[in-house]
PLY file of the C-alpha trace (Angstrom):
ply
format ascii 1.0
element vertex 124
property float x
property float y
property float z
element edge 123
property int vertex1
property int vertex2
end_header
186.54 39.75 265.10
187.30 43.53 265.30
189.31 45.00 262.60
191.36 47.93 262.74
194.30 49.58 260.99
195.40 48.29 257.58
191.71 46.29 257.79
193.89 43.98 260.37
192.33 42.27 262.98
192.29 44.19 266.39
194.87 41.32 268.14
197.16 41.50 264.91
197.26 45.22 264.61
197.67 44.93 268.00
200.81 42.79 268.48
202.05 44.56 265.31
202.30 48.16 266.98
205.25 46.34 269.11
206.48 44.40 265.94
209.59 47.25 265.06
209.35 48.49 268.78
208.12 52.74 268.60
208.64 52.32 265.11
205.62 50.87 264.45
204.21 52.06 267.74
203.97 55.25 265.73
202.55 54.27 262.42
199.85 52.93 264.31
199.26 55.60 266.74
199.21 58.23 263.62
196.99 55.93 261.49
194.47 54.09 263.86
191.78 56.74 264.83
188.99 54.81 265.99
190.39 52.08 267.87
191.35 52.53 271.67
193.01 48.69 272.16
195.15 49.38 268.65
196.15 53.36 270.07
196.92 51.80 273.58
199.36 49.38 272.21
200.95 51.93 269.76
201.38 54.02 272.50
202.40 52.00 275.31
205.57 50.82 272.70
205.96 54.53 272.16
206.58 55.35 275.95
208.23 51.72 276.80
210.84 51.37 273.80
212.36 54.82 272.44
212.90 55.92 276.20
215.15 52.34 276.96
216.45 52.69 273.38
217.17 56.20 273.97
219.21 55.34 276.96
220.94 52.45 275.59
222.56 55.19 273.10
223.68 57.91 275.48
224.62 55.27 278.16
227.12 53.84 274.98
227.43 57.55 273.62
229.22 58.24 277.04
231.48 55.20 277.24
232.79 55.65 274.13
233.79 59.21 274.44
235.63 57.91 277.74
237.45 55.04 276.02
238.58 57.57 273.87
239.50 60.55 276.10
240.78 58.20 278.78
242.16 55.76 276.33
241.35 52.58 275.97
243.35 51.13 279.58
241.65 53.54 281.93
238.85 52.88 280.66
238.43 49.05 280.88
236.81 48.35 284.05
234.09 51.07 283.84
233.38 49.85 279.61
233.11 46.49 281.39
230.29 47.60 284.02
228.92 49.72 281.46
228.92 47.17 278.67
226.98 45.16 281.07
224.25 47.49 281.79
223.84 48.13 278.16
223.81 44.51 277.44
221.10 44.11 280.34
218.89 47.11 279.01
218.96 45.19 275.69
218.24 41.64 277.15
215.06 43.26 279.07
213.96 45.22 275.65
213.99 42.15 274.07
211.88 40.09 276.12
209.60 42.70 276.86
208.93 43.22 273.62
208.42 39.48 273.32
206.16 39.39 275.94
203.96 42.57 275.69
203.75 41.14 271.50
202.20 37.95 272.87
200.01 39.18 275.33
198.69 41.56 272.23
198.11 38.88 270.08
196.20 37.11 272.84
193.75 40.31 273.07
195.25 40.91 276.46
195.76 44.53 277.86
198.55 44.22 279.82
200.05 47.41 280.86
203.80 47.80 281.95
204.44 49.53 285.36
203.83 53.79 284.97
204.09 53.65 281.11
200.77 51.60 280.85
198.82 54.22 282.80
200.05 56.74 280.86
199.39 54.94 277.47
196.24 54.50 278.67
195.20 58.21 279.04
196.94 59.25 276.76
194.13 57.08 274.57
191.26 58.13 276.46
0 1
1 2
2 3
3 4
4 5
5 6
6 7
7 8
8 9
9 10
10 11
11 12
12 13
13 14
14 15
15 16
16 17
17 18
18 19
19 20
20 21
21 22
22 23
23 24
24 25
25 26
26 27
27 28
28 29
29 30
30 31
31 32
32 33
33 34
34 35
35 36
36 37
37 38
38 39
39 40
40 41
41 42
42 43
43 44
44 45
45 46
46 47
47 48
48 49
49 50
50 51
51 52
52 53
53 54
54 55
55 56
56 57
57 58
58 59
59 60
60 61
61 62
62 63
63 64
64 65
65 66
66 67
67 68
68 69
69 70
70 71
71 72
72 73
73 74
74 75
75 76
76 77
77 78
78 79
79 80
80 81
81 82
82 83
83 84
84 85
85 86
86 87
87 88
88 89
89 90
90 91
91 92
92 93
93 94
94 95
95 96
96 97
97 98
98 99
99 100
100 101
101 102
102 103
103 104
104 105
105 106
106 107
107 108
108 109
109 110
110 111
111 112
112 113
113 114
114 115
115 116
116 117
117 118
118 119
119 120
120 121
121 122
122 123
């Protein structure tokens, strides 16, 4: 088996670069040096989770400075749209960060639509 950062197994370190989403994306991009699977993991949870995390915040940044400036009755229906497409940007973080930890730990490359390209040049 190959080993890589932390003297972790290449599938392990792998799955582990999505375990605290960019978080640990970046740990492992700054520490792994020699390793092109480990760096394309680290980096494809880099460019997939503190972009949708990112916009999770403003997108609730902005509806709370409207329940506030509007109060809190003109604001209902939009907080209720926009609750949901928080909520949904959460849901779809969350399995996709179930998913793209399994298919690491299997040793499989699977790269998410644009970001995966990206990761993967970024690696080159």
């Amino acid at each position: 088996m190959v080993k890589a950062t932390f003297g972790l197994d290449e599938n392990v370190a792998s799955a582990a670069c999505y375990l605290l989403t960019w978080v640990t994306g970046i740990i492992f991009f700054l520490m792994e040096k020699d390793n092109k699977t480990v760096r394309f993991h680290a980096m494809q949870s880099i460019l997939t989770f503190l972009p949708l995390m990112i916009l999770a915040w403003i997108i609730g940044a902005i509806v709370t400075m409207m329940v506030f400036g509007a109060g809190m009755y003109g604001a209902v229906g939009i907080w209720g749209i926009v609750g949901l497409i928080i909520t949904l940007i959460w849901i779809i973080m969350l399995l996709l960060w179930l998913f793209l930890m399994f298919k690491a730990y299997q040793g499989e490359k699977f790269k998410v639509p644009i970001v995966g390209d990206i990761a993967e040049n970024q690696v080159k």
